[in-house]
N, C-alpha and C positions, 0 to 999 in steps of 0.2 A: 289524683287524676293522672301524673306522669304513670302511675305502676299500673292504672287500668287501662289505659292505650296502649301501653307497650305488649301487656301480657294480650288487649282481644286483637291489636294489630299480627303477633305474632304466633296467636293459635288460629286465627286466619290464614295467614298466609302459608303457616307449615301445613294444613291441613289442604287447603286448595292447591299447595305444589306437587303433593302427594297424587290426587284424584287429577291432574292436569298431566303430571309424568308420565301417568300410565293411559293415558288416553288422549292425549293434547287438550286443547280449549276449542275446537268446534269440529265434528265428525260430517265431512260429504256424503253421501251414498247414492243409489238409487231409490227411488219417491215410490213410497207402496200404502196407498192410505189404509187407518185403521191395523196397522202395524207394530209392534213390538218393538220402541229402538235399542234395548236388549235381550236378540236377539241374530240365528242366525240372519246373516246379509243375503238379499238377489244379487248374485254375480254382473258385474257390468266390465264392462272394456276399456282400459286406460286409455282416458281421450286426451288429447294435446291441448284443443280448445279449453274444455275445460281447467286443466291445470294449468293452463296461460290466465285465465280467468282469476284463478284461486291468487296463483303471484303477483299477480299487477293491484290487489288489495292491499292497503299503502299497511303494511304492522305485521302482516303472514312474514315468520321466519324458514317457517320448515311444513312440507309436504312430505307426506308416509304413504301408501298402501298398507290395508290391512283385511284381516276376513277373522271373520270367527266359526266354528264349529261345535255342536254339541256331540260331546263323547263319553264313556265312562274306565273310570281308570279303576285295574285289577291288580291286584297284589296280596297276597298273602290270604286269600281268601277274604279278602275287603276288597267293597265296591264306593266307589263314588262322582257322582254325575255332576259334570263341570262342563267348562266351555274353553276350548281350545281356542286362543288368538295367535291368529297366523303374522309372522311379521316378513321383510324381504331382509335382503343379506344386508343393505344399506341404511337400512333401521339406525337409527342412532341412539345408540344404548347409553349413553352417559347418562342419561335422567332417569335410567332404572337400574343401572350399576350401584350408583348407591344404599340401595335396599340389600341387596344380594348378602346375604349373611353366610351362605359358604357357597366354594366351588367358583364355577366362573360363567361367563355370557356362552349363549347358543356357536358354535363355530358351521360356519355353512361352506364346508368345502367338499362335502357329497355334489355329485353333479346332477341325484334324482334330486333329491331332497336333503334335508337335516334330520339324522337320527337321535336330536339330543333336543331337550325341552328344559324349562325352569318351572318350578313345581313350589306349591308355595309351602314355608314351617309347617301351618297350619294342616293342610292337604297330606304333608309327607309324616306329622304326628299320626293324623288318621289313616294311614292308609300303613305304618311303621314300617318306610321305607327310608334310608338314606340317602347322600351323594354318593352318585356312578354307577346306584342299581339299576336294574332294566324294569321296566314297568308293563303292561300292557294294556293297550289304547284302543276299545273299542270305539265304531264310530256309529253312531245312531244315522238311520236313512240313508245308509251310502248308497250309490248307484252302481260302489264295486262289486257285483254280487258273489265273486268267486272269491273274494279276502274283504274282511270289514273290520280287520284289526291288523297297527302295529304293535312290533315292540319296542319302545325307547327308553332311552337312558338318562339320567336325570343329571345334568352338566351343574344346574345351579340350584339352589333353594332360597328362596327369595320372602320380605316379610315386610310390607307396607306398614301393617299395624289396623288396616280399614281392612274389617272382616268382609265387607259387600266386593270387594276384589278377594280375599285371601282365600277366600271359600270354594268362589266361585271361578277363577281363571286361571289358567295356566297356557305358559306361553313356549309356542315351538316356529318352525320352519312354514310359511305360505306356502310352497312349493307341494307339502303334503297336502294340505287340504286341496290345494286345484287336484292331485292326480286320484283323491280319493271321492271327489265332486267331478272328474270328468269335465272341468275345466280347461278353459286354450292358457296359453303361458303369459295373456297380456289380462288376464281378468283377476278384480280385486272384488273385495267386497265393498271398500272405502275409502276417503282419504280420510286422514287425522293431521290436522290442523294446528300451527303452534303458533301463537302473537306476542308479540314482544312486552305488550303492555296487557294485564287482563282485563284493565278497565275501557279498553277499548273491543273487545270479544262480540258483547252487544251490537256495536255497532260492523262491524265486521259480517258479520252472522245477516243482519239484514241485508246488507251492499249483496253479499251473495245471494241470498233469496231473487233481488228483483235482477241477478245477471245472470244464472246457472238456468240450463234449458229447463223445460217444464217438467220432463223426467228425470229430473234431478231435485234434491234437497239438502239445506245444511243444517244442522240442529249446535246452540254449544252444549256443551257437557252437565254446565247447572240444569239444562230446561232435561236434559234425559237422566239426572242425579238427581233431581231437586227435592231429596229427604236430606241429604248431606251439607245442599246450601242454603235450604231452609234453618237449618240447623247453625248453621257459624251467621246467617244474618239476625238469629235471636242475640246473638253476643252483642251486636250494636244498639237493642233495645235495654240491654244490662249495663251498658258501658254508660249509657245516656240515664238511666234513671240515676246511677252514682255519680254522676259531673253535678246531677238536681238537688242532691244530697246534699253532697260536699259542698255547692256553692250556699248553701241557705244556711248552712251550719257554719261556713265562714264569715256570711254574712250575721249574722246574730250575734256570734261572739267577737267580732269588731266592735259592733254598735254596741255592744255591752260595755267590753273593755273601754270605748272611749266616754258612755255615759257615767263608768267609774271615773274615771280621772278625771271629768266636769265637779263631779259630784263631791270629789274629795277637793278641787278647787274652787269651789262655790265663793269663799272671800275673797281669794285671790281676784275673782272674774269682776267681782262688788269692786273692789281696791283698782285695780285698772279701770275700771268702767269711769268710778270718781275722778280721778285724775284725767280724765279724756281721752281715753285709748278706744279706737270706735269699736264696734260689732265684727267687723271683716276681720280686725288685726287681729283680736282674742280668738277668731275664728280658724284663723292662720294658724296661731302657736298649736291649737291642739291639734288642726290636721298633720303638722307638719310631726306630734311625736305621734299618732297615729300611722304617717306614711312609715317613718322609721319600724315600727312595730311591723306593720305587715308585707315591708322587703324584706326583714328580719326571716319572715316566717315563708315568704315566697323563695328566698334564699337556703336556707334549712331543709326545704320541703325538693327544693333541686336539688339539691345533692343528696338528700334519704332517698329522695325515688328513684335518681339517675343509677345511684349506689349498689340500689336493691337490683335493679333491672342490670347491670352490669356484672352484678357479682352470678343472676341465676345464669344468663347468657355464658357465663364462661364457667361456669361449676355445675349447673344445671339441678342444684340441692333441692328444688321443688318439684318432687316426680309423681305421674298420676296414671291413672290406670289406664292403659293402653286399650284395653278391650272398651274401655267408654269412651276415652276423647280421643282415640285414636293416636295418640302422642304419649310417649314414656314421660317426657316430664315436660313441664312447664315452660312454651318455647316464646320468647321474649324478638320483638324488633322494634327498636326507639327510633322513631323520628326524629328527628330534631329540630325538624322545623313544628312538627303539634307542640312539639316541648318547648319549645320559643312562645307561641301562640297563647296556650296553655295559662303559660307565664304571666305575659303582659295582659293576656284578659283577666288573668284574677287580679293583678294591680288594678287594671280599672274598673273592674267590677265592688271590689273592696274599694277603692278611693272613691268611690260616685256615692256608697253607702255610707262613706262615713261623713260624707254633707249633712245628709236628713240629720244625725244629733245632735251638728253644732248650732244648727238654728236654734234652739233652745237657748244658748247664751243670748240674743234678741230679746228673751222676756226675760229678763235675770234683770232684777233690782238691786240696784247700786246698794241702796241701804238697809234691804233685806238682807243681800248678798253681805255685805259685813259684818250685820250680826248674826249669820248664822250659824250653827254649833254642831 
């Protein structure tokens, strides 16, 4: 029970900080019904009310602008159609620096724009380009009609491990998209939202619904992903059917165990009964070597499972295929308080079971009970 929280709490969590990094936990925009929320954005105007709105929501850490664009990237006589996300210069990149497997973060000290992008493994296998080469960036629909292509430079190359990003985005300078959309300098496409707690998102995401004007909407990221968190909430229908398991199977072989040791003391129980030792007190002795038995085994079972989930977190010896779960190897986070919990529920879920056997001592004959063989 301790190895299977630890490993679905922790392919949880690695997997939804991944899909949160690169988009936060609830996207603003403008409200376009029957809409695509991946897809390009309607340009709207960075309003103050609004973003006072977004802040005074008690758990919002961090406010972004953002825009996306559809483009296709050329090189080497390869094509491939992706989505450029625009970010600003104040972006805070620490939540996707660590993905970044060569080269470095966008630098925006061009004063039109940034001629440098991050380009994902995947994208830059396909397209067999490196770090520093120069790429060229068609832009699907531009309004530029006299140029509809840059050329840029690949500053980073970057690799989630979640193909629905890897494939599909690459990330440059906002700046170009406004001047290649014939945008003013205060228009985004969106905000990107970050909350401190994610189980608080939910409720976050509504509070903005009934306060943002009516031409506005907030969406979080599960409701416009929701194959990815459909996907990590089957974990908790897996995790719950092996607690069902494990407890019925602990439960069995308790009540086995202690109907043996009844069973092997059957004259014993005869001999105490005769001499006037009541029902409760014979009832006593065996719970009492029954509790020993299964702190024994709740003890043993803490430290196998703490052990195991301790040794992968720091060696990571259980690795799985990235292109399925999204994760190189087996990522582990122990509570300690489930692991407390855990604990003390299976002492008294085992202590409660191992009442029902000893009632049986209750019908045990004294002088059956000593003669029997």
């Amino acid at each position: 029970m301790i190895i299977t929280l630890s490993f679905v709490n922790g392919f949880q969590q690695k997997v939804s900080e991944k899909v949160f990094s690169f988009w936060g936990h609830i996207r603003v925009q403008k409200y376009e019904a029957g809409k695509s929320l991946v897809a390009e954005e309607t340009p709207l105007q960075k309003d103050p009310s609004v973003e006072n709105i977004i802040r005074q929501q008690p758990g919002v850490t961090q406010v972004q602008g953002f825009a996306t664009k559809s483009v296709v990237l050329e090189k080497n006589k390869e094509i491939e159609g992706v989505l450029l996300k625009g970010i600003e210069e104040n972006y805070d990149s620490s939540r996707l620096k660590p993905y970044l497997v060569e080269g470095r973060w966008i630098h925006f000290n061009d004063s039109l724009y940034s001629r440098e992008l991050l380009l994902s493994a995947q994208l830059a296998s396909q397209l067999k380009v490196n770090l520093n080469d120069t790429i060229t960036v068609y832009f699907i629909s531009s309004v530029d009609g006299s140029r509809t292509y840059r050329r840029l430079s690949i500053a980073g190359i970057y690799k989630t491990g979640i193909e629905e990003y890897d494939k599909l985005f690459i990330i440059g300078d906002l700046r170009l998209i406004r001047r290649v959309n014939s945008w003013r300098d205060d228009e985004i496409g969106g905000y990107e939202l970050f909350v401190k707690d994610d189980h608080s998102m939910t409720a976050i995401n509504d509070a903005l619904l009934n306060h943002l004007p009516p031409e506005w909407m907030s969406r979080s990221i599960p409701e416009i992903y929701p194959n990815i968190f459909d996907w990590l909430n089957i974990q908790d229908v897996n995790r719950n059917v092996i607690f069902i398991v494990m407890s019925v199977v602990a439960i069995i072989n308790l009540a086995t165990c202690l109907l043996i040791l009844m069973l092997e003391r059957t004259r014993m129980i005869g001999i105490l009964k005769a001499i006037g030792a009541t029902d409760w007190l014979i009832q006593r002795v065996f719970l009492y070597h029954a509790t020993v038995i299964t702190l024994a085994g709740i003890g043993i079972g803490f430290v196998t499972g703490t052990g195991i989930c301790l040794l992968q977190q720091y060696t990571h010896f259980i690795k799985l295929d990235e292109a399925s779960y999204y994760v190189r190897y087996a990522p582990v986070t122990i509570n300690w308080i489930q692991v407390a919990v855990v604990c003390m529920t299976t002492a008294l879920v085992c202590y409660l079971s191992l009442l029902l056997p000893t009632w049986l001592i209750r019908k045990i004959s004294p002088v059956k009970a000593i003669q029997f063989r």
